[in-house]
N, C-alpha and C positions, 0 to 999 in steps of 0.2 A: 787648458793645461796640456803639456805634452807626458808624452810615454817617457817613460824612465829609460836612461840611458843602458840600462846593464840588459835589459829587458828587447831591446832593438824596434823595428818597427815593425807592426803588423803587418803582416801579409795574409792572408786567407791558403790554408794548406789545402782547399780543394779547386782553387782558382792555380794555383800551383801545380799541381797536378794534373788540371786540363788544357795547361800549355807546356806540359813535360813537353811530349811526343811531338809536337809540331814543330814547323818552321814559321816563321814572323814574314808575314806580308802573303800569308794563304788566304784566302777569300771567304773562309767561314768567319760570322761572328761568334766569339763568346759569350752566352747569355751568364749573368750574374745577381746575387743578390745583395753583394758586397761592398755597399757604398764607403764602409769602413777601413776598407783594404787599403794599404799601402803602394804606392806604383814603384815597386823595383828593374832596377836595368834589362832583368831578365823578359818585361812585359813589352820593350820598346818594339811598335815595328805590329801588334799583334792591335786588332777590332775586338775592345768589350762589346756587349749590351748589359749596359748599366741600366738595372729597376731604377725608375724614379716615382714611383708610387703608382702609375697606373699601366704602363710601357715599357720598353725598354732603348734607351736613347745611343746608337750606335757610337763610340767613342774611338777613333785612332791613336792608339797611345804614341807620343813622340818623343827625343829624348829630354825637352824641356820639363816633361809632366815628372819626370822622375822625383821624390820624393814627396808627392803631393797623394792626397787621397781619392778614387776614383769616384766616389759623391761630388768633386767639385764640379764636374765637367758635363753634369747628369742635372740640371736645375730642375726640383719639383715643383717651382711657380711661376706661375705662365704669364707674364703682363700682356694687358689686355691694354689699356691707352687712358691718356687722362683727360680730362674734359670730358664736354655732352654735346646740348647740341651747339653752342659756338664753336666750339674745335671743331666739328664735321663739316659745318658751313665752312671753315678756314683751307680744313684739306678739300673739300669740292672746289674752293675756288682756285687752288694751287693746282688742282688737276687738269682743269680747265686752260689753266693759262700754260700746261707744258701742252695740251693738244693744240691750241691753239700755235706755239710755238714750234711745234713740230710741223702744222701744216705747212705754215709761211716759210721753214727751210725747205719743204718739199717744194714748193712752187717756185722758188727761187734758183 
């Protein structure tokens, strides 16, 4: 459900605040804990570090993200892969067959 229109959208007033004073496209990141925060115009161009529960995951904000919230971009779950041991057998033999194909362009 969204935020009520008279209401606006969130933004974090101390995330606000620590991109008063700067210019957009400086090299420090911004650490945060704000995954709830809103991405307003005012953020384009500036480096979060969005918490994602154990980290903080360097985010460039661009002008596409505008209206989106900065949790999205911040995933706190990691895929690891699916299969056991047949999919490993499958990727060793794909691996196998690009070295393999790599040598014979080099020889050629």
């Amino acid at each position: 459900m969204s935020r009520s229109l008279y209401k606006g959208p969130y933004v974090d007033a101390k995330l606000l605040k620590k991109i008063a004073g700067k210019k957009a496209g400086e090299g420090d990141v911004i650490k945060t804990w704000a995954r709830n925060s809103v991405i307003s115009p005012e953020m384009v161009g500036f480096t979060f570090g969005v918490h994602n529960g154990r980290d903080h995951l360097d985010v460039l904000v661009a002008e596409e993200m505008v209206g989106h919230k900065l949790g999205e971009f911040s995933p706190t779950k990691k895929f690891h892969r699916h299969g056991g041991k047949m999919q490993k057998e499958l990727e060793q033999k794909k691996k196998e067959a690009e070295i393999t194909a790599a040598k014979a362009a080099k020889a050629a």
